[in-house]
Structure formats: C-alpha cells, structure tokens
C-alpha positions as CSV (number, residue, x, y, z in Angstrom):
1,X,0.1,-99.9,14.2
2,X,3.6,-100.0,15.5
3,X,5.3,-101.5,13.0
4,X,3.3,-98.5,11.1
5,X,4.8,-96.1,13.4
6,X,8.4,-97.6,13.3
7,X,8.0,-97.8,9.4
8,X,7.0,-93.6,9.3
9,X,10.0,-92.7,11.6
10,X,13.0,-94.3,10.0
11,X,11.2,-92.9,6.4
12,X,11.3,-89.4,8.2
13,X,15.0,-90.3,9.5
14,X,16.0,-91.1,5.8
15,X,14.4,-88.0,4.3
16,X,16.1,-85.4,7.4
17,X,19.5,-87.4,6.0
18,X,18.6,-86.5,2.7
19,X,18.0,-83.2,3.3
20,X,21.3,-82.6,5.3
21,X,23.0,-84.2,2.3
22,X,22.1,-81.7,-0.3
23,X,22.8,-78.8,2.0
24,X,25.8,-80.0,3.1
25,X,26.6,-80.5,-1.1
26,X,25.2,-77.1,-1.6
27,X,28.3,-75.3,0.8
28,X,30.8,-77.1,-0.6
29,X,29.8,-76.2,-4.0
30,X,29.1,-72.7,-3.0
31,X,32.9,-73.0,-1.2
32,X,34.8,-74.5,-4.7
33,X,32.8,-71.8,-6.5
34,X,35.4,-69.1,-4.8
35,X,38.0,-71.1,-7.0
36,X,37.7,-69.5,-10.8
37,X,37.6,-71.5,-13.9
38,X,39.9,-69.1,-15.7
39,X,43.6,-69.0,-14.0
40,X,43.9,-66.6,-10.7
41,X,48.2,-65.9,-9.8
42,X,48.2,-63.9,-6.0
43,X,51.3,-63.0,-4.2
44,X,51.6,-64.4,-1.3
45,X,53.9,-64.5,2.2
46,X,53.9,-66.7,4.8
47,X,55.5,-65.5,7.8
48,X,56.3,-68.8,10.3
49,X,56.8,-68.0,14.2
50,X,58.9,-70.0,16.0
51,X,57.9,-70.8,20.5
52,X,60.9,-68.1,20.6
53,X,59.6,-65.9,18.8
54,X,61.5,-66.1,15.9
55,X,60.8,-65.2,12.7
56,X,61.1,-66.6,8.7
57,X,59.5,-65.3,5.8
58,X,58.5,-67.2,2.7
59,X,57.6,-65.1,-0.6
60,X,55.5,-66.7,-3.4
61,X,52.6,-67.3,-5.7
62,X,49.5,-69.0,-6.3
63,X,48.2,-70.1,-9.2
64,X,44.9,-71.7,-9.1
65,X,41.8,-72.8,-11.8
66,X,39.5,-75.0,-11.5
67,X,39.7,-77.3,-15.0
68,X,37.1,-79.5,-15.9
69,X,35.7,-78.7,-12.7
70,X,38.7,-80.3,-11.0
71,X,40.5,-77.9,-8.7
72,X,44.3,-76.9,-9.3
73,X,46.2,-75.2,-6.9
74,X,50.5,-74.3,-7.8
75,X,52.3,-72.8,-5.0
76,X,55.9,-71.1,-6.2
77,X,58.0,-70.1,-3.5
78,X,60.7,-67.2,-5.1
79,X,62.1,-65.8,-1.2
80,X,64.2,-66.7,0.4
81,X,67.1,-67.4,-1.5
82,X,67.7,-71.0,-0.3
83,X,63.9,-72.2,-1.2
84,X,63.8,-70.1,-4.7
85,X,62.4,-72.3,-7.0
86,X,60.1,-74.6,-4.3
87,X,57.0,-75.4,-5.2
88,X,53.8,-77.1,-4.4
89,X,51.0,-78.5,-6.8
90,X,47.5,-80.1,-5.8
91,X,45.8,-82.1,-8.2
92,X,41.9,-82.5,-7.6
93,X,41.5,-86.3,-8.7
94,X,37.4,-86.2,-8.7
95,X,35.5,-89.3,-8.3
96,X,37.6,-91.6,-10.2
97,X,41.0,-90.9,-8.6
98,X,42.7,-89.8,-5.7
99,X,43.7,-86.4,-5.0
100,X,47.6,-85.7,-5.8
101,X,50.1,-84.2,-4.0
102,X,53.7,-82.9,-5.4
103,X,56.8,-81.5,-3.9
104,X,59.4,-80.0,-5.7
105,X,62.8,-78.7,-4.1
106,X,65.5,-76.3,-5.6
107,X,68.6,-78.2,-3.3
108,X,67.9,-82.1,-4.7
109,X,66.3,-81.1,-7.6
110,X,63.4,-83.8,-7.7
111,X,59.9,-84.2,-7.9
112,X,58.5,-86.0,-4.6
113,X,55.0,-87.2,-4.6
114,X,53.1,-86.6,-1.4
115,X,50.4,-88.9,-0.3
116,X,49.7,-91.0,3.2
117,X,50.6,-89.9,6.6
118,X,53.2,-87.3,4.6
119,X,50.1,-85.0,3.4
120,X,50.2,-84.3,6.8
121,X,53.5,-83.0,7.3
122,X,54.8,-79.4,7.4
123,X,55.0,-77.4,4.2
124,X,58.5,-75.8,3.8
125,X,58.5,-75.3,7.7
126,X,55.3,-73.3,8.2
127,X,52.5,-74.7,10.2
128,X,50.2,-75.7,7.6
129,X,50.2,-79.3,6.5
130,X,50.6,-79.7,2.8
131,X,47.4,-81.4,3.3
132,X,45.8,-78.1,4.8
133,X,47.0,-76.3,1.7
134,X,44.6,-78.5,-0.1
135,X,42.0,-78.6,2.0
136,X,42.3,-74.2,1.4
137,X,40.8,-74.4,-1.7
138,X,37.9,-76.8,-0.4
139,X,39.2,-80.0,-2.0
140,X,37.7,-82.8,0.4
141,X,38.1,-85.5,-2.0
142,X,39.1,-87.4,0.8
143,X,37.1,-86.1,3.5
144,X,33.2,-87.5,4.7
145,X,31.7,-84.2,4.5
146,X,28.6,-83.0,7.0
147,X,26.9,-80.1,8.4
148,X,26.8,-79.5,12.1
149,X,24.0,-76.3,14.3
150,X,25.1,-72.9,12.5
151,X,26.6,-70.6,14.7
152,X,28.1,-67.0,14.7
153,X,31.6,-65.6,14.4
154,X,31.3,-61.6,15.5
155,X,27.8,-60.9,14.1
156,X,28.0,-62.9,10.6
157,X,26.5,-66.0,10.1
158,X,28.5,-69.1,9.8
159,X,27.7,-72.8,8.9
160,X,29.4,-75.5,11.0
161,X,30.9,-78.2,8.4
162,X,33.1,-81.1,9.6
163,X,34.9,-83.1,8.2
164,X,36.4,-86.7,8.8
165,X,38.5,-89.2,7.6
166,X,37.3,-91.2,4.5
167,X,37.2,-95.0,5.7
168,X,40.7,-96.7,5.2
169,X,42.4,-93.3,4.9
170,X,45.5,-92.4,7.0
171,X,44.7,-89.3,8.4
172,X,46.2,-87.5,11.6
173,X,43.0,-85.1,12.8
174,X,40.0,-87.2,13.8
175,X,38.2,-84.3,12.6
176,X,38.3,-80.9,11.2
177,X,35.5,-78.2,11.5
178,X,35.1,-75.4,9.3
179,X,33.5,-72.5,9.7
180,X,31.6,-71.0,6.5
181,X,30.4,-67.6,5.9
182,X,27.3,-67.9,4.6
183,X,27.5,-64.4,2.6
184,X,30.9,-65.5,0.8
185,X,30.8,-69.2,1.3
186,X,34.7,-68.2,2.3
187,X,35.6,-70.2,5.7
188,X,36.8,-67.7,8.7
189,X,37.8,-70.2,11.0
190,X,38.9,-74.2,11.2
191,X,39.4,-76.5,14.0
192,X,41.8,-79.6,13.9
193,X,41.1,-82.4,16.2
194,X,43.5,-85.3,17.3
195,X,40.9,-86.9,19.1
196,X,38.7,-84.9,21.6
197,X,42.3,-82.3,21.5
198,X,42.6,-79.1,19.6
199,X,45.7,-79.4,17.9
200,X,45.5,-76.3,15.2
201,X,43.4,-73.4,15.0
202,X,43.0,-71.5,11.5
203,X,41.3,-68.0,11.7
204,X,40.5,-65.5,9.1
205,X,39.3,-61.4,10.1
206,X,36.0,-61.1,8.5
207,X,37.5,-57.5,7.4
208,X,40.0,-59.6,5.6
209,X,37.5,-60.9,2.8
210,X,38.1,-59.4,-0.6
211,X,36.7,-60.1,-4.0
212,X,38.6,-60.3,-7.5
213,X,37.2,-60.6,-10.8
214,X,34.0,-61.7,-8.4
215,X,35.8,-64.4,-6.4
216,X,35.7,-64.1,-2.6
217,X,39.2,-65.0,-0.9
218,X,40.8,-64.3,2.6
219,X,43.7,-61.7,2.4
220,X,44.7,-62.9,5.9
221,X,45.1,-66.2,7.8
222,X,46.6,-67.3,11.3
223,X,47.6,-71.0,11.2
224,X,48.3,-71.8,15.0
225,X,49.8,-75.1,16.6
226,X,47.7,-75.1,19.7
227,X,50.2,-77.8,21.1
228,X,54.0,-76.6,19.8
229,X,53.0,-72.8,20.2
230,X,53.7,-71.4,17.2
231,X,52.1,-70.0,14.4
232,X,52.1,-69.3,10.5
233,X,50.2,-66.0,8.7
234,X,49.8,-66.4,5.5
235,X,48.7,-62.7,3.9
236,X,47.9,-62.1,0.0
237,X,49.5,-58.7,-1.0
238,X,47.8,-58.8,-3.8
239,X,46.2,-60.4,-7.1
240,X,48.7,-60.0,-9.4
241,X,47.0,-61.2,-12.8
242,X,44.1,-63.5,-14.6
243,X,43.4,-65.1,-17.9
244,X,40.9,-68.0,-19.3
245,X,43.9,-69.4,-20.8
246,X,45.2,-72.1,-18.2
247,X,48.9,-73.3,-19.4
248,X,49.1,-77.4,-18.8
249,X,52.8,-76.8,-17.6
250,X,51.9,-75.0,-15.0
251,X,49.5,-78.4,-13.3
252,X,51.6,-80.5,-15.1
253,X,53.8,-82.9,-12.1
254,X,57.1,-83.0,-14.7
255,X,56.8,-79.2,-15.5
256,X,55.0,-77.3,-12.2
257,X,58.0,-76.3,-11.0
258,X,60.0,-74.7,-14.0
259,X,60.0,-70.8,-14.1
260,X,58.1,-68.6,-16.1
C-alpha cells in the first residue's frame, strides 16, 4: 500500500511539472507573438543618466521580424554624431544553434561578435546589457524558463516568469524575473539577480502599452542599476513603417550595419 501511495504522488508530481511546462511554453509564445512576422522599423532614444546626473542621448531604430519563426532584432544608432552608424543585431539561433550577437562600430570600422561573459556588457554606454536587448524581444534561447505565483502590478494581472542560466552558460544574474501582462503578454517589469542581490530593475507604465498593426509593445522603459545608481530610458517616438518583405541585408552579420 505504500509503495502504492509513493508510486500515485511522484505520478501526480510529474503531471503538476507537466502542466507548469506547457503554461510556462504558452507565455513565452504568447510574449514572441508581440514580435511580427512581417518587418516592424520604430524610432527609438535612449537617454543614459549618469550618478551625477548627467545626461546622453542616443537616437536610433529598430528593426525587428520574426523569420522562420526565429526572432531578429537590428538596432541602428544615427545620434549622436560620434556613434552614427552603430549598430546592434540579434540573431535567434533556435534549437539547433546558439543565439548570436553582433557589434558594429563607426570609429574601427569592424564587425565584433558578442557571446560569453561580453553579452553582458553595456550597450554603447546605456545600462542595458547587450544581452538584455535580447532578452527584450523574449529570446531565451539560453535561458531555463519557469513560471513562479502570479501577482499584481497596479490592478493588472501579471505572471511571474524566471529565468536562469542554461547549465554550462556563463551568465552574470543568477536569475531574472519577468513580470507578464497577461492582457498583452507584454512584460511591465524585470528583476536581475546577482545572487540573493537586486542588481537592475526594468519597469514599463502600463499607460505606456501601445499596439501597431496589432502587435503590443512598451513605448516606455526605465533600465536602473540598483548598485551604480544610474539609469537608462529607452522611449519609442514612434512606428515609423512595416512591410512583409524582410530584406536579408538588414540580419545579415556582413551587411547589418550599412545604411539604407
């Protein structure tokens, strides 16, 4: 009879894994589903504050598809004049192949790849990682995904997803949590760990959720370093154009950053 017993609780421990397995697959899908198939160019700025107070401005855009159901994300930086031309492309490898990284800049004109303990490094000074930037478009490739108790933020709904570090990865936050909207599947808020230490905080106004061509994105996000005290905010003035045509050059590593 005990072994009976024993037998019936692991068989109900496997099926409650299960079942936190497909819900945790159904908010990630629901999250890359905010990424169109068909190319979607925003302007973007990203205004980095210094523990003084001071102030830079980056101007750009993003260009991002999802092709073949892979994501593909092109940052372009045009402002200021001594990073025009600087850009950033993320390559979704899939289940095959790791996700990729490149960094091109204007002043030694050359492709750098990005991958290791770099993807954790600042992004043209602001205080998102260039790994963050991926992780933005809910590419987890190389992330062990899992659903935590739902919570609130304000009076919406949120689900609690972390995320961890993929065994054998080099990773600098013990874990990330994420915290979904369950009406846009859009994530208002993200916590980086070093340990049992807050180390970043990402946050999102709920009045800052905006739909184009029927795609939910954030037109507003605070990246703070909890620990160097300052902070990026990264705003979208606007969705500047579509198409279902997706031009290879522009996800292509030897071609991402040439102009239009």
């Amino acid at each position: 009879m005990k072994a009976r017993r024993w037998l019936g609780a692991v068989l109900l421990a496997l099926a409650g894994t299960t079942q936190a397995d497909d819900a945790t697959q159904k908010l990630l899908d629901c999250m890359r589903a905010n990424v169109p198939p068909s190319l979607q160019i925003k302007e973007v700025e990203l205004t980095s504050t210094d523990r003084g107070g001071a102030e830079r401005l980056l101007k750009g855009k993003v260009y991002a598809s999802r092709a073949d159901g892979l994501i593909r994300v092109l940052l372009r930086i045009s402002r200021p004049r001594d990073l025009d031309g600087a850009a950033y492309l993320m390559r979704e490898g899939g289940a095959e192949r790791k996700d990729e990284i490149f960094l091109y800049l204007p002043a030694i004109q050359r492709v750098r790849k990005i991958s290791g303990a770099s993807s954790d490094g600042s992004l043209l000074g602001t205080d998102f990682s260039y790994n963050d930037m991926k992780q933005l478009q809910a590419a987890f490739g190389d992330a062990r995904p899992s659903l935590e108790k739902p919570t609130t933020i304000g009076d919406r709904p949120v689900e609690v997803l972390s995320l961890q570090p993929a065994p054998g990865n080099v990773a600098r936050y013990s874990r990330v949590l994420a915290y979904v909207d369950r009406q846009s599947c859009t994530a208002l808020k993200a916590e980086f760990f070093e340990g049992k230490t807050l180390r970043k905080e990402l946050s999102a106004p709920a009045e800052g959720l905006k739909r184009a061509d029927g795609y939910w994105y954030l037109s507003e996000l605070l990246m703070r370093d909890v620990k160097e005290n300052t902070r990026t905010r990264l705003k979208v003035t606007g969705v500047v154009g579509s198409s279902d045509e997706l031009p290879a050059r522009l996800f292509d590593p030897t071609s991402f950053y040439r102009g239009n």
